[in-house]
N, C-alpha and C positions, 0 to 999 in steps of 0.2 A: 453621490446619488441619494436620492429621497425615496424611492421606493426602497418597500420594507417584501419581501419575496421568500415565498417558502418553494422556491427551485433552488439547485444548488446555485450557490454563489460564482461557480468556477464557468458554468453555462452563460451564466448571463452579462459575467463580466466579458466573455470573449466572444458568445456570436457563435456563429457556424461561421470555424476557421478555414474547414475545407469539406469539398462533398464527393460523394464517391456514387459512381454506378453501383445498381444490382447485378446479378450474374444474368447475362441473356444468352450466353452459346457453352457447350461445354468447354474444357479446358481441361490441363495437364500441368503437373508439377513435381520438383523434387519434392518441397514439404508445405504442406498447405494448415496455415495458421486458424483455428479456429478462435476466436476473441480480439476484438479491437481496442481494446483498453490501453490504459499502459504497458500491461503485462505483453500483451500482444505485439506492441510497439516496441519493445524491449529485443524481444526474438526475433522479431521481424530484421530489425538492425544488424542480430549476431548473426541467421541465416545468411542474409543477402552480402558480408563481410566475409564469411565462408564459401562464399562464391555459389549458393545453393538457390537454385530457379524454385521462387519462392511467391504464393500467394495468398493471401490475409482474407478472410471475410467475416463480416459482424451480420446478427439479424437486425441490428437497430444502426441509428448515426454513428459512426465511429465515437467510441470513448464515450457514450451517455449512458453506459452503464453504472459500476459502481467507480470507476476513475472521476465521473462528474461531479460525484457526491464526496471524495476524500479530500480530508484533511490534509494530508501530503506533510507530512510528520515524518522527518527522515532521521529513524536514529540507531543506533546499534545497539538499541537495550531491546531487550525481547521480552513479550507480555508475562512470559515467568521469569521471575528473577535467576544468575546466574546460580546463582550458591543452589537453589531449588531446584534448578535444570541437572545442575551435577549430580543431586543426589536421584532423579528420575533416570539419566541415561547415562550418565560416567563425565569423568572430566573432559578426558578429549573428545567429545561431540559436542559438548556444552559448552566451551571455552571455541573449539574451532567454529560452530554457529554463531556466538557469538564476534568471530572475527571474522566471519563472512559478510554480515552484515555492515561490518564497520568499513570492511575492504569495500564494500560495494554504494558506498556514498564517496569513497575515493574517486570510485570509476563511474559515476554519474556524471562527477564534475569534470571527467576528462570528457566523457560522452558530450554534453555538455557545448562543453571548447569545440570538439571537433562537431559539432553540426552547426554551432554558432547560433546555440537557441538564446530568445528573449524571455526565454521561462520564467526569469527568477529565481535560479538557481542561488542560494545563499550559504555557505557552512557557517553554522551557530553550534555554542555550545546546550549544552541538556543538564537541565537541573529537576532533581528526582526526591520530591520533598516528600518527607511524612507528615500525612494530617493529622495524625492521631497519637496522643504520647504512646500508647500500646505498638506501635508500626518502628520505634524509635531502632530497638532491639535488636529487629529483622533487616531492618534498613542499615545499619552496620556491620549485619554481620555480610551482606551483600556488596557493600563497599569495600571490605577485606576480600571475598574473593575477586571482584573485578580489578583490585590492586594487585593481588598474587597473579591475575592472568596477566597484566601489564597493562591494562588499560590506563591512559591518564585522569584520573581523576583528584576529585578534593571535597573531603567532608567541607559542611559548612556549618554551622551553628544557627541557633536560631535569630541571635541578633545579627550574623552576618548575611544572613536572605533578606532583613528586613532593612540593611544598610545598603545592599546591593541592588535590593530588583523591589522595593518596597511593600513586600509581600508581610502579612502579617498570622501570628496562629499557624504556624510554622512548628515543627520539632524538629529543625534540621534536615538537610540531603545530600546528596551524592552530585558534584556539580563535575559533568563532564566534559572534555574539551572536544568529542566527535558531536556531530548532528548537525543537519541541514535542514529546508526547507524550498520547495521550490511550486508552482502550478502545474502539478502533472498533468491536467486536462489538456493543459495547450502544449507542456513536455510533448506528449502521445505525439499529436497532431503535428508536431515541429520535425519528429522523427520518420512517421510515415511519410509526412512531404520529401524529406532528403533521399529515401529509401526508394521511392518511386519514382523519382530522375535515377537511379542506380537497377531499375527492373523491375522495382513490387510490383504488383498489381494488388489492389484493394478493392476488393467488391463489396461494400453496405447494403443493410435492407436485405441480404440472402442467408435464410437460416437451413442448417441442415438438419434434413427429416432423414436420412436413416445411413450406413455406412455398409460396404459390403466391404469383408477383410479376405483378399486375397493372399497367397501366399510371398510374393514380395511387391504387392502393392495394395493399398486401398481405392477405392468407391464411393466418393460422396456423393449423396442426391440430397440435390435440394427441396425446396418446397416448392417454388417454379418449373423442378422434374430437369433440371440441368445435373451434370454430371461433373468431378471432380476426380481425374485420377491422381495421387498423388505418389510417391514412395512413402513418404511417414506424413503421419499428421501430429502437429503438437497442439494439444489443448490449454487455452490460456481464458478460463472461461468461469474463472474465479465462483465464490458459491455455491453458481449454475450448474456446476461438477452433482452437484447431490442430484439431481433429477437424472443424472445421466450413469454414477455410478451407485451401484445399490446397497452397498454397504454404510453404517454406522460411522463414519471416520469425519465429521466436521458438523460442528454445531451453529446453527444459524442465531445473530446477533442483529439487533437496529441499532444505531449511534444515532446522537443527535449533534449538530451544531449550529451555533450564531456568529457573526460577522458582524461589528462593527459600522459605525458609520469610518470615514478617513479621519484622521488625525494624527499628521506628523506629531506633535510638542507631548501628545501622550504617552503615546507607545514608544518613545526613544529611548526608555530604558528596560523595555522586556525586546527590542528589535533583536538584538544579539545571541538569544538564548530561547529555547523550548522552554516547555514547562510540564509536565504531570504529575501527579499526586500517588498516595499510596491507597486511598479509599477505591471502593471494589462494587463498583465502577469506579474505573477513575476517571479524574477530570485531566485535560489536556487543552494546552495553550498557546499559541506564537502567534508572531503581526507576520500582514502578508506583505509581497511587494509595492503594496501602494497603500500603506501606510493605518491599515487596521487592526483590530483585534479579535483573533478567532479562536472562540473557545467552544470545546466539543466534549459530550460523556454520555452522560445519563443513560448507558446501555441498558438495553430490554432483552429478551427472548423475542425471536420473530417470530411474527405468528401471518400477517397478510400487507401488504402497502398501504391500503386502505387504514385500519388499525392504527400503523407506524405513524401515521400523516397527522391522524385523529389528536395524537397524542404531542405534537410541536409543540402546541403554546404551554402546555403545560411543562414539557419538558425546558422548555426558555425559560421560564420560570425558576426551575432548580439549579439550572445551571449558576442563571444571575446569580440566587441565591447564596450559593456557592464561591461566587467573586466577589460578593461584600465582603463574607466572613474574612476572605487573604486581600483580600483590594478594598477597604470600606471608605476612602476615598473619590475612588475611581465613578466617573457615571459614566455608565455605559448606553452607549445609544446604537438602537438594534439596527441595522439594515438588511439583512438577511437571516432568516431561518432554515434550516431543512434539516432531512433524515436521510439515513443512507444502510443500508444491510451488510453484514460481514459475513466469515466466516470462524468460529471459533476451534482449534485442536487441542487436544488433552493437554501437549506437551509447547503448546506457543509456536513449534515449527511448522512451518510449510510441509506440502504433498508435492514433490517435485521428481518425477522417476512413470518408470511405465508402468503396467496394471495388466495383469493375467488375461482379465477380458477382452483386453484392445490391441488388436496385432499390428506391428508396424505405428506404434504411436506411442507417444510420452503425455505426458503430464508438467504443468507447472501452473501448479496451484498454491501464490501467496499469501494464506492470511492469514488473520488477525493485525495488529499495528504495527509491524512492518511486511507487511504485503507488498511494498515496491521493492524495496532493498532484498527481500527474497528474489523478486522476479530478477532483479541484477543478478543474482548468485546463478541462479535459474538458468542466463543466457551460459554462461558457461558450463555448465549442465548438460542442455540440450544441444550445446555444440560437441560437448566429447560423446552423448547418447550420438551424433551424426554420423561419428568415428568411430562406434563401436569400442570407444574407452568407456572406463569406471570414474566416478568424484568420488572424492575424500568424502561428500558429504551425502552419496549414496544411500547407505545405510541408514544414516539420521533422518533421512527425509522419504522415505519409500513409502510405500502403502503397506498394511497388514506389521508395522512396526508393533 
């Protein structure tokens, strides 16, 4: 391609996969999905597998929210380092988060198989460099404990990043044998089609204005004044959560990334492996399935979209920047730019669990940079919250922790 596009990349390379009606009559349900994203797509699959009369609705196209704009960076490392997580909440929370995420790039790729998606689903290994001699210290001693929890990993020296992946200005990293990559935008999309020969129903374009909580069921109305009975509602409505819960509990971020033009013969030897850095923003890295190179960072504080937008080209700018200094080599040719919004928590983990204010409802809320791989952990979450069981991972991930 030759256009150069400040929409996400993942939109434009796919099109409108599939389209969905608004809501025009009322309706009834076991548990009615509020968000169409991945996250959404995610539960949608564990409901409807749990045999649960199950329906999904977005106020926008399915998955053009923050799924359209992610990098889709699937790794088991989490935006605080282990050894730091330990000392915030205890070993076993921090070590079992951490092998929840790991566990749940296993079960993508089963996911995966069994709907027989073209995603681009990939496992690569993760390599976790420090930019800066000072980061050398902390970056080993995070290798020891990701050793001690059993992960596979392997220091690398500085000469051996720059024999291996020709990265340069390096002080060594942690090169792991989990991490994948795949196109979650069309993931979503691949999952709610299978699910909807299985019973979904997916309403798009229907936002809900307001919720009345009965004693064992809920009340959606929409903006159209249609009606939604449900027994539980899960919310998968990533960021958007802050407008709706009133509490302090997640901090809003802009990311930026660029794309590549295609080039097999380039990118053959970062194709196998992630990339991030230890600088704060970091920078992050991988080729996509058809043969690019995507590299994403320069976080901000958010403040409005407008704003965020204002600021692409110059964040392009830094990033490039940035890729001289380890790639001064490499020329990179831009085809795509954009920005995308997160979510930030004190402790790196998700908000996944129900909430005092909302009766008959749960929560799964993934962010920061694993936001998918939480939402996996999430399906099984909100399958034992159907059951009336407890997770191991409860406690770590509730609200008011």
């Amino acid at each position: 391609m030759d256009l150069k596009s400040n929409e996400p990349f993942w939109l434009v390379k796919n099109g409108i996969i599939s389209s969905y009606p608004s809501l025009k009559d009322d309706e009834s349900c076991d548990v009615l999905i509020i968000g169409g994203g991945i996250t959404g797509s995610l539960i949608a699959h564990q409901m409807v597998k749990d045999g649960h009369k199950t329906i999904l609705i977005d106020k926008r196209e399915i998955s053009n929210g923050s799924t359209s704009a992610t990098t889709s960076m699937l790794q088991y490392e989490i935006d605080i380092p282990l050894y730091e997580l330990i000392e915030k909440i205890g070993e076993k929370g921090a070590v079992e988060s951490y092998e929840a995420c790991s566990k749940s790039i296993d079960d993508l790729a089963k996911i995966s198989k069994e709907i027989k998606s073209n995603a681009g689903f990939e496992k690569k290994d993760s390599l976790y460099f420090a930019s800066k001699k000072k980061d050398v210290s902390w970056l080993q001693k995070e290798f020891e404990a990701r050793k001690k929890a059993g992960f596979k990993v392997k220091w690398l020296e500085p000469e051996q990043i720059s024999k291996k992946f020709g990265l340069q200005k390096t002080f060594g990293g942690i090169l792991s044998e989990k991490g994948a990559s795949i196109d979650a935008f069309k993931f979503a999309h691949e999952l709610l089609d299978f699910n909807v020969k299985k019973g979904l129903k997916i309403f798009d374009k229907t936002e809900m204005k307001s919720v009345k909580y009965h004693k064992t069921f809920n009340e959606v109305l929409t903006t159209e004044n249609h009606r939604i009975k449900a027994k539980k509602i899960i919310y998968c409505i990533g960021y958007e959560s802050k407008s709706l819960i009133k509490e302090d509990f997640v901090k809003l971020k802009s990311t930026f990334a660029i794309v590549s033009e295609i080039d097999e013969k380039k990118v053959e030897k970062f194709g196998n492996t992630l990339f991030w850095n230890t600088d704060d923003p970091y920078i992050y890295m991988r080729t996509t399935d058809d043969a690019r190179l995507l590299i994403g960072g320069g976080d901000e504080d958010f403040r409005d979209p407008e704003k965020r937008d204002a600021m692409l080209s110059q964040k392009e700018k830094e990033i490039l920047k940035t890729l001289k200094k380890i790639l001064p080599e490499y020329q990179f040719y831009t085809d795509f730019t954009w920005a995308g919004t997160f979510g930030e928590t004190k402790d790196g983990l998700p908000y996944i669990g129900t909430h005092k204010n909302f009766k008959n409802s749960y929560f799964v809320l993934g962010f920061g940079g694993n936001g998918i791989t939480f939402s996996v952990t999430g399906m099984e979450m909100a399958s034992n919250f159907m059951k009336n069981k407890t997770h191991p991972l409860t406690e770590f991930f509730k609200f008011g922790r």
